[in-house]
N, C-alpha and C positions, 0 to 999 in steps of 0.2 A: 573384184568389187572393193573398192574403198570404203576404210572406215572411217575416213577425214571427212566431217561436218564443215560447210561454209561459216567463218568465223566474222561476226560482226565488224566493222569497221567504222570508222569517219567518213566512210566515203559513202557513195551510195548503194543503198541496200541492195544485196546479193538475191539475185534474182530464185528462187525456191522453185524445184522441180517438182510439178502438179501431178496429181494420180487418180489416173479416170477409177470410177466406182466400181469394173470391176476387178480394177489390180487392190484397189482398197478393203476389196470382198474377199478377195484373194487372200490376202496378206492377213487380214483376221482368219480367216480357219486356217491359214499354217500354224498362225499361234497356237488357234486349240489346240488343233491336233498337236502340237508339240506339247503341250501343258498336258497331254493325254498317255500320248508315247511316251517322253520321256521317266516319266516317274517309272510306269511298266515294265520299259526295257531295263531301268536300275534294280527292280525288282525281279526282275527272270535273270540278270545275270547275277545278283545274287546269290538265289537260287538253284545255278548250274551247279555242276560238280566240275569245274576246272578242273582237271588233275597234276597239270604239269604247273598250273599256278600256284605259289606263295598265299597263304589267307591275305596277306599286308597285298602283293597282286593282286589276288582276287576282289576285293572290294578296292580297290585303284581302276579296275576291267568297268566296274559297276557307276564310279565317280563318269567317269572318260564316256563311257555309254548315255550316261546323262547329259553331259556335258555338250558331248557333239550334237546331240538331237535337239538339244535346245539353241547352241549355235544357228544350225541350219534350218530351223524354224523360227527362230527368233520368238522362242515363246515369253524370252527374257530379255529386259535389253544385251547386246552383249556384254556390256562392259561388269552387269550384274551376275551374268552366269559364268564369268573369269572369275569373281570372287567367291559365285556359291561352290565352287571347284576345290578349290582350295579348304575352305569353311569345311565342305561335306567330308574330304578326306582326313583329316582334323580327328571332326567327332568318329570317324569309323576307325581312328588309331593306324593309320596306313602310315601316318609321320609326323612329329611333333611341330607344333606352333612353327616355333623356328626357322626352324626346316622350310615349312612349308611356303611360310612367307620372306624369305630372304632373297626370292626373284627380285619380288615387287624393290628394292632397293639398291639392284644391281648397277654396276654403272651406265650400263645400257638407260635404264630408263630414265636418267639424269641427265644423259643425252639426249635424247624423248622429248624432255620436259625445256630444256635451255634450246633444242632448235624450232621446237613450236612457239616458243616466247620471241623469238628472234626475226622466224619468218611473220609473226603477226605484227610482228614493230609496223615490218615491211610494209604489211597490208594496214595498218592502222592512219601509217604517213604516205601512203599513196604512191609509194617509189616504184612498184610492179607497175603502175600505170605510167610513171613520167618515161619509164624502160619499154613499155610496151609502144609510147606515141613517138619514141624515140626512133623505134629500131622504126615503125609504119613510115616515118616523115623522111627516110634517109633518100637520096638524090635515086639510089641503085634499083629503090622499092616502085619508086613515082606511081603512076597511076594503072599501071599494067595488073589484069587481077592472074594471071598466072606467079608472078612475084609475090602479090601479098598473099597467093593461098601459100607460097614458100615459107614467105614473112612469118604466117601465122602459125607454124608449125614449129618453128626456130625457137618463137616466143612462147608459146605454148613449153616445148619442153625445155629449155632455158630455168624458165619462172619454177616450172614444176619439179627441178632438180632440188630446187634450194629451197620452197614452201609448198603450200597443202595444194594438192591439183584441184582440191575443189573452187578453192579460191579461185586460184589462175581460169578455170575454165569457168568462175560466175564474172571476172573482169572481162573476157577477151569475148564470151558471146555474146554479150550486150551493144559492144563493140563496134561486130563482128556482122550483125543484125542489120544496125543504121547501114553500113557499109552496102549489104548486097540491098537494100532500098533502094538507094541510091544511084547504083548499076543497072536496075532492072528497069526504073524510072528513065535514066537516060541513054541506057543502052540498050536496054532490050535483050540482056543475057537472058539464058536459058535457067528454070529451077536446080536444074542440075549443077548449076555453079555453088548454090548455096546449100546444098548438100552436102557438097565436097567442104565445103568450108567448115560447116559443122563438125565433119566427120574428124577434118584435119587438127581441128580445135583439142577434140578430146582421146584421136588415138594419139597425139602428140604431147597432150598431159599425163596421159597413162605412162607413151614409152621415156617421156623426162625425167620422171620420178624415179627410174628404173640407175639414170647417169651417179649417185650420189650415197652414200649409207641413210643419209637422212634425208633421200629425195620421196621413200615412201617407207610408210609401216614395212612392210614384208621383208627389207631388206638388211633394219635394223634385227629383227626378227631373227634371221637368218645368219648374221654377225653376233646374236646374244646366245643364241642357242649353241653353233659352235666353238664360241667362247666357253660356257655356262661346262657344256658335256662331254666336251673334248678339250679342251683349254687350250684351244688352237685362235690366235687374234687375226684377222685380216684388218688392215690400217685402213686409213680414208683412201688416200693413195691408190693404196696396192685394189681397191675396188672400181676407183675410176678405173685405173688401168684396163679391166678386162670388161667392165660395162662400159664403159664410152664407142668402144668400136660396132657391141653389138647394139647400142642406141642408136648411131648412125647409120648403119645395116638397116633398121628396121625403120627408121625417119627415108631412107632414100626410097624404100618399097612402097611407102604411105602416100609420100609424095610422086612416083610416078604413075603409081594409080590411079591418085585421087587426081592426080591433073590432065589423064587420059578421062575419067570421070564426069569431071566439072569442065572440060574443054569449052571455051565460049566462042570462040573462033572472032574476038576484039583483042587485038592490041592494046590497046590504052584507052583508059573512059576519062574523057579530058572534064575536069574538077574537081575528081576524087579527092588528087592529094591535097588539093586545097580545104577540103574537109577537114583528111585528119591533121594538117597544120593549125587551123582553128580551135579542133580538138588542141592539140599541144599547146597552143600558146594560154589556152584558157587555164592550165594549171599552174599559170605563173611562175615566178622566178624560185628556185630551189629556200625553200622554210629549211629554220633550223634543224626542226625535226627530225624531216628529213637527212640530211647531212649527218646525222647523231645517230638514225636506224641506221645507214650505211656505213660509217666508219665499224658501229659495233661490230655490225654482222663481216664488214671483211678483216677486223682483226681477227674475227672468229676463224673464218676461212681460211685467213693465211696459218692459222695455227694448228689446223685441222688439215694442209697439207705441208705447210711446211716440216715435218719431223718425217710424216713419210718421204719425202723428195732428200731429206739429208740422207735418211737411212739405202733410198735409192743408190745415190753418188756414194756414200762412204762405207754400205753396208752396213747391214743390219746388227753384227755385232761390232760395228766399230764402238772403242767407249763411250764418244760423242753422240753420237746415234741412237746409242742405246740408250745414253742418260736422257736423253730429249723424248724419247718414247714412251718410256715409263714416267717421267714427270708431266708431261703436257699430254694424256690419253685426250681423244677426243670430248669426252664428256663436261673435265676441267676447261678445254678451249669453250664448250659453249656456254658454259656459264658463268666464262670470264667475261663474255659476250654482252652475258645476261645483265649482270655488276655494271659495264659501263653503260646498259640504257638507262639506268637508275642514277648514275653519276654525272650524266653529261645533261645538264639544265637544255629545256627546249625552250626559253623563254626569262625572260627578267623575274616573272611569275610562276612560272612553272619551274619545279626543281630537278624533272626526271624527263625524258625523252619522252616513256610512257606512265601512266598511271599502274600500282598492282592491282585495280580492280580491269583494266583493259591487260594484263599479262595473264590473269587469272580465268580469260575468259578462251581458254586455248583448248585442245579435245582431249580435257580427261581418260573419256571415255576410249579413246584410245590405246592409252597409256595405262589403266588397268586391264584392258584384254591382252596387250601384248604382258605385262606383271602376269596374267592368270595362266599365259598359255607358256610363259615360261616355267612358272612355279608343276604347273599338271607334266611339262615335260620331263621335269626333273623327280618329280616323283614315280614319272611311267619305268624311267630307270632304274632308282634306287629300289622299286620295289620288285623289279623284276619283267614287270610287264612288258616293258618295251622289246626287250629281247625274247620274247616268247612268241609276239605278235609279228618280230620280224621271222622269226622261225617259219612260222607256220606259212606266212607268204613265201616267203622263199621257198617252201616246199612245193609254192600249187604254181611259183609262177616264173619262170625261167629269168632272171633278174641277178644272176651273178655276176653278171660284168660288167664293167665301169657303162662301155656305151649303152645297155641295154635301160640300166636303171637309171641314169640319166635323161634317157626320154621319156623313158615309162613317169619319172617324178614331172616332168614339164607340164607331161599332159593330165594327169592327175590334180595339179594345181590348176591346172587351166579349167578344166572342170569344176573342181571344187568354186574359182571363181567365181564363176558364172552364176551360181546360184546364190552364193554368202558372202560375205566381207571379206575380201582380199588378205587382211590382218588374221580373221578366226581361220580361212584356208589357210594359210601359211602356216598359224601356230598348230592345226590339226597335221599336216604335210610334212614338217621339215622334222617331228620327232622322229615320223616313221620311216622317211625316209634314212635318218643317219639309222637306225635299228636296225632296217634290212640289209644297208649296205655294211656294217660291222659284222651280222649275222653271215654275211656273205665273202666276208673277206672283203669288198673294196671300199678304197676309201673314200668316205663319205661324204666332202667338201665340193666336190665337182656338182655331184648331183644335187645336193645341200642349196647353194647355188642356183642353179640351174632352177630349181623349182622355185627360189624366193623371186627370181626375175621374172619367170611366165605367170605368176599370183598377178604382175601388174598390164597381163597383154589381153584379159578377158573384154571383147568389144561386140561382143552379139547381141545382147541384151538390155534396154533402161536402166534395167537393176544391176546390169553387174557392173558399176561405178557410177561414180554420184556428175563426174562430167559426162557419162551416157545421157544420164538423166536430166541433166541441164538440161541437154542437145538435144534429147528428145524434145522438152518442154518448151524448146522455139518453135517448136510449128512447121520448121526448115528437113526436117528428118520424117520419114514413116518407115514406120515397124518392121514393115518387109525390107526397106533400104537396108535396115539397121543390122537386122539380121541377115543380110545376102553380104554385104559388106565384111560384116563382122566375124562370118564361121571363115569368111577365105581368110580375114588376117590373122583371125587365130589360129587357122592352118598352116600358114605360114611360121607364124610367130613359135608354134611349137617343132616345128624343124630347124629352122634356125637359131634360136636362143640354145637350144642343148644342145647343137651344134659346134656352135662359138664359141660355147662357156667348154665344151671337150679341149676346144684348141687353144682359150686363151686361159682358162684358170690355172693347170699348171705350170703353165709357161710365165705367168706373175707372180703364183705362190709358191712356186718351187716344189 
């Protein structure tokens, strides 16, 4: 489940995922009950007698117990119970100010903060859409809807590499909508085609975000924490690397499903394309703006793989190589990014590409859970606890070897998905995982990995991603679809991603 909110825009308004009264009913008593449990469970674990814990442990055991149960009840917004985490550990003396809050200003989260400014430019100037009418309008796509449920999946994870999937999937189902109208009107397809299309929409936003460090939370997530605890770096590079094969992997299974699925048994519905070229030509000729999002963000780009690709050819310790990696980290590329939407005039009048009350309006909330859940993982170790807690598992669960605990973390995250934010699974997943697998002797980057990738393949649920929840809220999807769909790909998704990540992460990371 994503923690990426749809981000206003210029454009028009992002269609909002509706929730019938009793997920509404629902969703208020998880909170009680979490505003109930939670304090309780911090209170009984207080109260135990740990033995093999540290006092500074032990009320860190009590922070962490609060913390998750209010995660997964959401008795708080999340981005608030990232901070009460931190706050609480503070006053119980587990670890000074400092300490505690020195996540929150990692370079990770500076990367955070400059690719969310960057992909909203995108979304502010309307370039995700002039790309999306682009790739629909090309000669290859024309009017055949087996092509465009291809089209839409390309684009879907495309867009969702490089900005918020929510976004991408509040532009493409509106879309996406008109379209099967359209078909159904003058062809007489089957519902089942616009099922497929939905479905294509958002397992394809899920597994795009998956191609990029900063294609979703979970991944940067997963790059800050092994930085943060192991001071181990993975480049932009060196991630496409081993995520792009298993993106494609997982786009080619989506797509011959969903086109087994949605089969309409028409060739071609002759006017379509003429649709979406009318769509196209209506966004007019390329604005400055425009032109000024784009340059930013692919200088960004280019700088964000250009050092990996030198240190590729020349090696990692070459001196070249090496100077360019340590001087241009990714974080400085995005917010050099940042600097030129500010510098490059989108008008005679206008003196910045964007506004900073339109950069301003990016997903905080984010960007302090991921701070909170790094700042609670660094404390789970310095005070002890994380190695204790990987002990004990390891004791009840046969999880000593690289392949074992690799799948065991995929599907753990997959789970935890499905229920919570993608971002708070992850930050709860990826401690525990590097614990047990240090507790256990192996090493902990595979499986590390491994689970930041399957946090973005959760599709059985509304709730577990907010392009579920779109896709739900077309009208195009029902419950049982979603879920019959959903448990195969996530059964699939958890045998294959920890899979691939076994065969292709050290074979990129060495």
């Amino acid at each position: 489940m994503s923690a990426e909110q749809p981000q206003p825009g210029s454009g028009a308004p992002l269609p909002v995922a509706s929730k019938t009264q009793t997920e509404i009913e629902f969703d208020e008593k998880r909170r009680r009950i979490g505003l109930v449990v939670g304090p309780l469970v911090f209170l009984l674990t207080l109260a135990w007698p740990f033995e093999l814990l540290t006092p500074e442990g032990h009320r860190m055991a009590a922070v962490m117990a609060l913390v998750i149960v209010f995660w997964i009840t959401e008795a708080l917004p999340l981005a608030v119970t990232s901070l009460l985490g931190p706050a609480l550990a503070i006053v119980l003396q587990v670890a000074p100010a400092g300490e505690a809050f020195r996540p929150f200003a990692s370079t990770t989260i500076f990367l955070f903060i400059g690719s969310f400014i960057l992909a909203h430019a995108l979304f502010v100037h309307r370039v995700n859409e002039r790309v999306a009418f682009g790739v629909l309008s090309l000669k290859i796509v024309g009017a055949r809807p087996g092509r465009i449920l291809f089209a839409y999946g390309v684009l879907a994870a495309v867009l969702s590499a490089w900005m918020s999937n929510t976004a991408t999937a509040a532009m493409l189902v509106p879309l996406g909508l008109s379209l099967i109208r359209f078909m159904e009107a003058e062809a007489d397809i089957p519902k089942k085609y616009g099922t497929a299309l939905m479905l294509m929409t958002t397992y394809c936003c899920s597994r795009g975000g998956m191609a990029t460090p900063v294609g979703t939370p979970p991944n940067l997530i997963a790059v800050g924490m092994l930085g943060e605890q192991l001071d181990f770096r993975i480049t932009f590079v060196q991630w496409m690397l081993f995520s792009m094969p298993i993106v494609l992997v997982l786009m080619a299974i989506v797509f011959v499903y969903l086109n087994w699925v949605g089969k309409t048994g028409v060739s071609e519905i002759p006017g379509l394309d003429k649709i979406i070229a009318k769509r196209r030509a209506a966004l007019g000729p390329w604005r400055r703006g425009e032109i000024n999002a784009l340059i930013a963000f692919s200088v960004t780009v280019v700088l964000w793989v250009g050092p990996g690709i030198m240190a590729l050819i020349l090696g990692r310790e070459h001196p070249v190589a090496a100077s360019v990696l340590a001087s241009v980290p990714e974080a400085v590329a995005a917010l050099i990014g940042v600097v030129l939407l500010f510098l490059l005039p989108n008008s005679k009048t206008e003196r910045s590409t964007i506004t900073w009350k339109q950069a301003a309006q990016i997903d905080w909330g984010t960007i302090l859970l991921f701070g909170g859940g790094l700042s609670l993982g660094a404390m789970a170790a310095s005070s002890g606890l994380a190695l204790v807690v990987a002990e004990g598992i390891t004791g009840l669960v046969p999880t000593d070897e690289m392949v074992t605990l690799t799948f065991a973390a995929a599907l753990f995250t997959v789970i935890l998905s499905e229920t919570m934010s993608n971002t708070a699974a992850t930050n709860i997943a990826i401690p525990i995982v590097i614990s047990i697998a240090m507790a256990s002797g192996v090493n902990p980057i595979v499986p590390s990995v491994a689970a930041a990738l399957s946090a973005s393949v959760a599709d059985a649920l509304p709730v577990s991603t907010p392009p579920n929840a779109i896709v739900y809220a077309s009208g195009r999807v029902k419950i049982t679809d979603m879920i019959r769909y959903g448990v195969l790909m996530d059964l699939i998704a958890v045998t294959v991603v920890p899979a691939l990540a076994l065969l292709l992460v050290p074979f990129i990371l060495g």
